[in-house]
N, C-alpha and C positions, 0 to 999 in steps of 0.2 A: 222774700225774693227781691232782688236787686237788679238795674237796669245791666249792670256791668258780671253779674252771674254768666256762667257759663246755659247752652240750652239745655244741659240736661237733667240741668233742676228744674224743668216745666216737664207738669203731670203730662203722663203718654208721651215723654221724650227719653228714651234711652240710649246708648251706647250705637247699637244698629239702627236705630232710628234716626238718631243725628246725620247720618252719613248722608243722604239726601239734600239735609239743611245746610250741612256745610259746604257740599258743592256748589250752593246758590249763595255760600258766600253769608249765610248765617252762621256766627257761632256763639253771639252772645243773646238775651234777654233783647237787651236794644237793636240789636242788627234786626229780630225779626219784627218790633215793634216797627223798624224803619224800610221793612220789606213793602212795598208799598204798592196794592194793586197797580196791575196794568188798564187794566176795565173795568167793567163790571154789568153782572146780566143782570135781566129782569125776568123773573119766567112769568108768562099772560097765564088768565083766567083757563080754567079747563077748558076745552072744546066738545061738543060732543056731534060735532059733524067733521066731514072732509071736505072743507071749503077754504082754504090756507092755499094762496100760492105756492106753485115750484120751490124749494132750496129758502119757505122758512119753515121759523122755529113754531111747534104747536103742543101743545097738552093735551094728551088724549086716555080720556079714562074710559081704560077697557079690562077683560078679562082672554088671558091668553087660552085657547083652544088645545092647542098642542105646542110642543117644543120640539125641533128636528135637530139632531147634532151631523153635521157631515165634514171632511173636510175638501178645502179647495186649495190651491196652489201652496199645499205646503202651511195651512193655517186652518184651525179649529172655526168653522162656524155654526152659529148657532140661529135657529131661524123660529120664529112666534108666530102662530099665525091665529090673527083676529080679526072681529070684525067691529063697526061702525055702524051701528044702525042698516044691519044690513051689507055694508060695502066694507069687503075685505080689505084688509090690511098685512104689514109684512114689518114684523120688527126684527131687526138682522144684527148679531156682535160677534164679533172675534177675539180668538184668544181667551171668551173667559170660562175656566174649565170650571168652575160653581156655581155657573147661572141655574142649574139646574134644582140646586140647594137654596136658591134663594126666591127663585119666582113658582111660584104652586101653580099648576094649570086649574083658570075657574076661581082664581080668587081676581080681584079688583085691584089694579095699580095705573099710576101716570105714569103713562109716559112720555119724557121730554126729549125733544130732539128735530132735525130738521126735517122736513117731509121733502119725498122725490117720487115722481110721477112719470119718470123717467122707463118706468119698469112696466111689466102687464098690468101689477098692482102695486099701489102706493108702497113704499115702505120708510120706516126710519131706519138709517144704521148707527149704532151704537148709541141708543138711546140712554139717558137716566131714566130711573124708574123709581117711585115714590111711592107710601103708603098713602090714600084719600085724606088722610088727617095731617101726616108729614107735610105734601106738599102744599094744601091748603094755608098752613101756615106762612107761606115764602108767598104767597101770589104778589104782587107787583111789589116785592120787596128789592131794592138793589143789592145782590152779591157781589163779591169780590170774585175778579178774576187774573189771577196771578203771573207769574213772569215764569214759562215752563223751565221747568230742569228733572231729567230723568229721576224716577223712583218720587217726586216731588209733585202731591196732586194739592190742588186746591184745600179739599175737606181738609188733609193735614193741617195747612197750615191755615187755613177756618180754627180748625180745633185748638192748635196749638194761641193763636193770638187770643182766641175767649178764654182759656185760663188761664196768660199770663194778664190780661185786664180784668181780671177775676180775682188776682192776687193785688195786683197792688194800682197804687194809683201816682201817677207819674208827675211830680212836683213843679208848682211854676216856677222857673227864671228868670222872665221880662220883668221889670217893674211894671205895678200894673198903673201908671200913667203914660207907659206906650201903651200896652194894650187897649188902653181907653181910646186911647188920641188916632191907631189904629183901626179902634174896631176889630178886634183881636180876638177871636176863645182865646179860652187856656189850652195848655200847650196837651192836657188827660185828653180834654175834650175833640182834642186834634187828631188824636191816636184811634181812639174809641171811633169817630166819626169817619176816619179816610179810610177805615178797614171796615164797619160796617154803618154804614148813611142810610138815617130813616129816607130821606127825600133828597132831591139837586140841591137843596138850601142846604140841607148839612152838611151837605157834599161839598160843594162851595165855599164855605166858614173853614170849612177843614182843609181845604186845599193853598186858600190863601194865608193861613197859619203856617202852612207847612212851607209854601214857597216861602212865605217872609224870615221864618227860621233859616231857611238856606244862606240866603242872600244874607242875613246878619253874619251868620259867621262867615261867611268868606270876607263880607268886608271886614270880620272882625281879624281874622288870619291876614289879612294883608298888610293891617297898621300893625301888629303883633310883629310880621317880619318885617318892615321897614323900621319901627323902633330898635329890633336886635341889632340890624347891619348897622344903623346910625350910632350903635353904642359897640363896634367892632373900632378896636384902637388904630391909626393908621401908621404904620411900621417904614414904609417911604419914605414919611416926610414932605415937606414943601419939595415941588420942582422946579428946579432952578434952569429958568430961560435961557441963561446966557450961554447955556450948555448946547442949546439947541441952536439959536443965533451960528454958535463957532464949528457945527455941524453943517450947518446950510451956508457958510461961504466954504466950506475946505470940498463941497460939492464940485464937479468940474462943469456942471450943465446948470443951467435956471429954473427951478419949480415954474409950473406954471398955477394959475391962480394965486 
């Protein structure tokens, strides 16, 4: 695999599957290495109380009671109802016509999502839902969160950048007496880390690589086209003053200045 390959020689990218990436303006190997989070979450520890603030994000490992399907203005909802030690809860989605296929009543999952107190009883809407072992794995890990574009979720393009940094390993440039004098990673290190960062340190290593890459080539593009125009032949000629002089007396009024 090559940086300069088309996407859909990365495993799990096909013909229909590109169509998404492309609209975001991915088409090659590089464009999606240099698709570059927007944010990035942290999902917290499980909870196992309702003690979370209003409109935030909490982790709540439950087992769903029942599933209601009904519709309301024209859209599929789907409603969970559980409880919390006792204090019911309300987990709400739309639109997804195989939640039903996917969450068992009575088995155990998190769920993540913002809590609203707003209602008789708490609920999340449109929660993630994790297996106990899945999510355990991510707790205070920083994810990547993407720059949206229709049919284009995050996991996609989660999955698609750990295979294509799973394939190959992307070569340095700089001599490494900038990067020294910098304090530089390497440029793998940059990619690997701005898409998934153990901690703010790596976060930060990788960030300041990645600005410093910008800003070299732009200044690198700009002496590149000032050297072309300097070496563009001049077809004019010297201008000859005297030309101008015998324009400015055959004037009938005085310049000013």
């Amino acid at each position: 695999m090559k940086l300069s390959d088309d996407i859909t020689v990365i495993k799990g990218i096909g013909t229909k599957t590109a169509a998404p990436f492309r609209r975001a303006g991915v088409f090659l190997v590089y464009d999606l290495l240099t698709y570059y989070p927007s944010s990035y979450k942290t999902y917290p520890p499980i909870s196992d109380v309702l003690d979370a603030e209003d409109d935030t994000a909490v982790a709540l490992c439950v087992s769903i009671r029942k599933l209601d399907e009904r519709y309301a203005g024209g859209r599929l909802m789907s409603i969970g109802q559980a409880t919390v030690y006792g204090a019911p809860v309300q987990l709400v989605w739309f639109n997804n016509r195989f939640l039903k296929k996917m969450i068992h009543p009575g088995a155990r999952y998190v769920f993540y999502g913002k809590i609203s107190y707003r209602s008789k009883i708490p609920e999340i809407v449109q929660p993630q839902f994790f297996s106990v072992r899945d999510y355990e794995k991510i707790i205070g890990k920083k994810l990547p969160v993407y720059p949206k574009v229709f049919g284009l979720t995050d996991k996609m393009i989660e999955k698609a950048v750990t295979n294509v940094l799973y394939e190959i390993s992307v070569g340095e440039y700089l001599p490494q007496e900038i990067t020294e004098r910098y304090g530089l990673c390497s440029i793998d290190t940059a990619f690997r880390d701005i898409h998934f960062p153990e901690n703010d340190e790596t976060l930060a290593k990788a960030q300041k690589r990645i600005k410093f890459d910008e800003f070299f080539f732009f200044m690198l593009s700009q002496r590149r086209l000032a050297e072309e125009e300097s070496q563009v032949p001049n077809t004019l000629g010297r201008f000859d003053l005297s030309v101008a002089d015998s324009i400015k007396k055959a004037l009938p009024y005085s310049l000013t200045g």
